[in-house]
C-alpha positions in Angstrom: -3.5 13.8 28.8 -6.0 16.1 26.3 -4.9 16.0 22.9 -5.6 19.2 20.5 -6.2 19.7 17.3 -5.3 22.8 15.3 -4.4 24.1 11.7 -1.1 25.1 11.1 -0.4 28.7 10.8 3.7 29.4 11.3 5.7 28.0 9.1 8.2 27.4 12.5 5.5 24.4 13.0 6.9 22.5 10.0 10.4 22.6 12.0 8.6 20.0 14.3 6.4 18.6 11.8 8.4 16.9 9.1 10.8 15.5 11.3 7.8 13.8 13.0 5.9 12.7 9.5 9.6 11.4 8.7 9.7 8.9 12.1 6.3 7.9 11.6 7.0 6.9 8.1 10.0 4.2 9.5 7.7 2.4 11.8 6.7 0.6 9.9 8.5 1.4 7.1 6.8 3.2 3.8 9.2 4.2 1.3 7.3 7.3 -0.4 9.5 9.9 1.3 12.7 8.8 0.5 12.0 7.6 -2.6 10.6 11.4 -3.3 13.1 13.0 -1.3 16.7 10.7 -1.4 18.5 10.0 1.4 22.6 10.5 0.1 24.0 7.2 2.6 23.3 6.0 5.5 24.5 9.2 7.6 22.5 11.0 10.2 23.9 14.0 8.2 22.2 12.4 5.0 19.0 11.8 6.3 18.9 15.1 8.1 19.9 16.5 4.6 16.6 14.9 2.8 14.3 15.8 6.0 15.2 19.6 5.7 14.6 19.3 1.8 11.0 17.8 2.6 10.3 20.8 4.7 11.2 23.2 2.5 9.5 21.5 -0.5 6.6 21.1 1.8 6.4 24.6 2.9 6.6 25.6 -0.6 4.2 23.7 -2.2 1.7 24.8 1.0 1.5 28.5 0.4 1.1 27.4 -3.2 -2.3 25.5 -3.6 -5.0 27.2 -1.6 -6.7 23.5 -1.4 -4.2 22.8 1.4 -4.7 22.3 4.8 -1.6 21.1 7.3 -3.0 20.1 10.8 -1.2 19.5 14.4 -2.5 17.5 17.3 -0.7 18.9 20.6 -0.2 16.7 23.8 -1.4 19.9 26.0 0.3 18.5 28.6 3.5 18.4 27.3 3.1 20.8 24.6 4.6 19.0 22.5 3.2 18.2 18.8 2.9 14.3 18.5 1.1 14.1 14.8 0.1 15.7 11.7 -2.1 15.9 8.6 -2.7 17.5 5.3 -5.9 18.0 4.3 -6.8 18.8 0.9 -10.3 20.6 0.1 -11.6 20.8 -3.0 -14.6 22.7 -3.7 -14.4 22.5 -8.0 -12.8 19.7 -9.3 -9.2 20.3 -9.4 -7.6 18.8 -12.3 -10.0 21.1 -14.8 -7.5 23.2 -15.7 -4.1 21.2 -14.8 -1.8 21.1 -17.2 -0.7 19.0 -19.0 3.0 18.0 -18.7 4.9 14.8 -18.1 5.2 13.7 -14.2 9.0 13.4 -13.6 10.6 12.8 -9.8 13.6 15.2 -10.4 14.9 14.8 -6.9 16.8 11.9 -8.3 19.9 12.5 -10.9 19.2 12.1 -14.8 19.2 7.9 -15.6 17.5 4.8 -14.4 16.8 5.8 -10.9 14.5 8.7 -11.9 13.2 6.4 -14.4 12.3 4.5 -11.3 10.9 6.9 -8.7 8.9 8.5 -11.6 7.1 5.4 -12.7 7.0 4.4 -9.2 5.1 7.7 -7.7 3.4 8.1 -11.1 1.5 4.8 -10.4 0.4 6.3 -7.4 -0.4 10.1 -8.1 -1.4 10.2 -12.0 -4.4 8.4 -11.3 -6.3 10.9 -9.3 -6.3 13.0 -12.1 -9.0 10.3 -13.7 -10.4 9.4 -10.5 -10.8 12.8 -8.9 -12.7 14.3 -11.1 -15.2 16.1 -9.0 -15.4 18.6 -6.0 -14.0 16.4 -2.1 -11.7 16.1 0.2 -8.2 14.3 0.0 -6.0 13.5 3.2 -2.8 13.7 1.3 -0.8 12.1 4.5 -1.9 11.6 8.4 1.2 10.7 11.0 1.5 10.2 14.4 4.6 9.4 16.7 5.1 5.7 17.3 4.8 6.3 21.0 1.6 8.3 20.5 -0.4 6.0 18.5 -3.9 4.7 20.3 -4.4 8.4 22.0 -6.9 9.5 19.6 -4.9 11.8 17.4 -5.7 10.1 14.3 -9.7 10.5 15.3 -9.1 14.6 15.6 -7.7 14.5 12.2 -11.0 12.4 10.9 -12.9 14.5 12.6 -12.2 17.6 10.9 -12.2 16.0 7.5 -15.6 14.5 7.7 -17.2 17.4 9.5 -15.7 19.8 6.5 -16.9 17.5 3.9 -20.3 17.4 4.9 -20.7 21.0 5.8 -19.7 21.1 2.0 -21.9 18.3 1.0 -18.7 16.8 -1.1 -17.1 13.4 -1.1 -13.6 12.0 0.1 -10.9 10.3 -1.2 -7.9 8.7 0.8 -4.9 6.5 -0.4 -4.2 4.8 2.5 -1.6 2.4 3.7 -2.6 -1.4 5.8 -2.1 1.0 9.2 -4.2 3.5 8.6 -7.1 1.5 6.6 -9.0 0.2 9.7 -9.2 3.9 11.4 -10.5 5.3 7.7 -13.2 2.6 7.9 -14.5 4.1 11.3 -15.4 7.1 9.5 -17.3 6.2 6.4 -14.4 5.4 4.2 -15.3 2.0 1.7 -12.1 0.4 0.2 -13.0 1.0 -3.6 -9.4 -0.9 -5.0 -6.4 -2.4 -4.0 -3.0 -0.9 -6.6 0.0 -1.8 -6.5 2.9 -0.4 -8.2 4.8 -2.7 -11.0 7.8 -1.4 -11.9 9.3 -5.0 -14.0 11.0 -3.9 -17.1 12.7 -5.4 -20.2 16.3 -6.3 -18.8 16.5 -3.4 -15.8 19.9 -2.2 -15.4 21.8 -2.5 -12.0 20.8 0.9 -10.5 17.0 -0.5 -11.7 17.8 -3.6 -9.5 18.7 -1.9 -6.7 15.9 0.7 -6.3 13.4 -2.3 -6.6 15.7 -3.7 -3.6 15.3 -0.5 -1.6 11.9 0.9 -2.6 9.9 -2.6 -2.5 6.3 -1.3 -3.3 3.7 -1.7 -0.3 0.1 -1.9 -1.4 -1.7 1.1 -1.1 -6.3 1.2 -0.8 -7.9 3.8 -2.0 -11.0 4.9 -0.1 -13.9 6.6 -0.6 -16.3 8.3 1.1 -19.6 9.3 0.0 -21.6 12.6 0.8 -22.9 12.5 4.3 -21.0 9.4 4.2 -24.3 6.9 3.0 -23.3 4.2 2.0 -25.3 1.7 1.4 -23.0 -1.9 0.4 -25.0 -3.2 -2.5 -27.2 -0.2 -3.4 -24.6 3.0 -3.4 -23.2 3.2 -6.9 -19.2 3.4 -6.0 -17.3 6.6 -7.7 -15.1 4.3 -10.5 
């Protein structure tokens, strides 16, 4: 069955999209979505609730920052869209001109579980504005369907990246998860750290307790890869 890759160019694709990022994300579980967009209870209604606001939000924030990129990979067969990706490219460094303003996760009410999900993301996203610091390529998230995995989607989505980052002649930056690391590798990426997120406080309050319950923090690897991708283990000077 021939797999397709393609950028996404009607909004109507995100209908089909986030849903699908949303499954991928619970097997095996990684909290960053609902920890960024909060799931009421344990309702289908509530969860339905937090995947339409992820559209939205997503769809939003897309037609806002030129730098991104939202990919589909099509089963042709079936026609039916079984993974995704958001590439970001970067042809000046990005975070020349950001402003500068506190990071707060205001999906979350006022009170210690913002507190949480801010410090919590903030661990994660902050950085790159240290890090970053030059013209590349970011996959911001890559998905597939649970039953899809193994088809070759996630090697369309590499694909792309890698060929558009040496056409530019930049570098590329992942944060990946333990699922995705090994396919980053096959494509130049070289694990440059291993964070994780600490989020122990003075005497944490209940609702504190409780998100470190729900939101237990996964490590995450951030990869690089170099121009052209050479890489040279010993001899290549790493970018921090």
């Amino acid at each position: 069955m021939p797999l397709q890759l393609a950028e996404v160019t009607s909004d109507s694709d995100f209908d089909i999209i986030i849903p699908l990022l949303w499954l991928s994300y619970e097997s095996p579980r990684i909290p960053f979505l609902p920890l960024l967009f909060p799931v009421e209870d344990e309702s289908a209604e509530a969860r339905e609730k937090a995947v339409q606001r992820t559209k939205e939000i997503m769809i939003h924030m897309h037609h806002a920052d030129p730098s991104s990129h939202w990919f589909k990979v099509t089963d042709t067969d079936t026609d039916t869209i079984i993974a995704g990706a958001r590439w970001h490219v970067h042809e000046v460094d990005p975070y020349s001109s950001a402003p500068e303003k506190p990071f707060v996760v205001t999906s979350w009410p006022e009170g210690d579980r913002r507190k949480f999900a801010t410090m919590n993301i903030g661990q994660v996203i902050l950085p790159r504005m240290k890090r970053y610091r030059r013209p590349h390529l970011n996959l911001q998230v890559c998905f597939t369907h649970p039953d899809h995995r193994r088809r070759g989607a996630g090697g369309l989505i590499m694909n792309w990246g890698v060929s558009k980052a040496d056409d530019l002649g930049v570098q590329s930056f992942i944060e990946a998860t333990e699922v995705g690391k090994e396919l980053y590798e096959k494509y130049g990426f070289v694990l440059v750290s291993i964070d994780t997120v600490d989020t122990n406080i003075p005497d944490p309050s209940e609702d504190w307790k409780d998100m470190e319950r729900r939101f237990k923090a996964n490590p995450w690897y951030c990869m690089w890869r170099p121009v052209k991708g050479n890489y040279e283990k010993g001899k290549t000077n790493l970018p921090w």
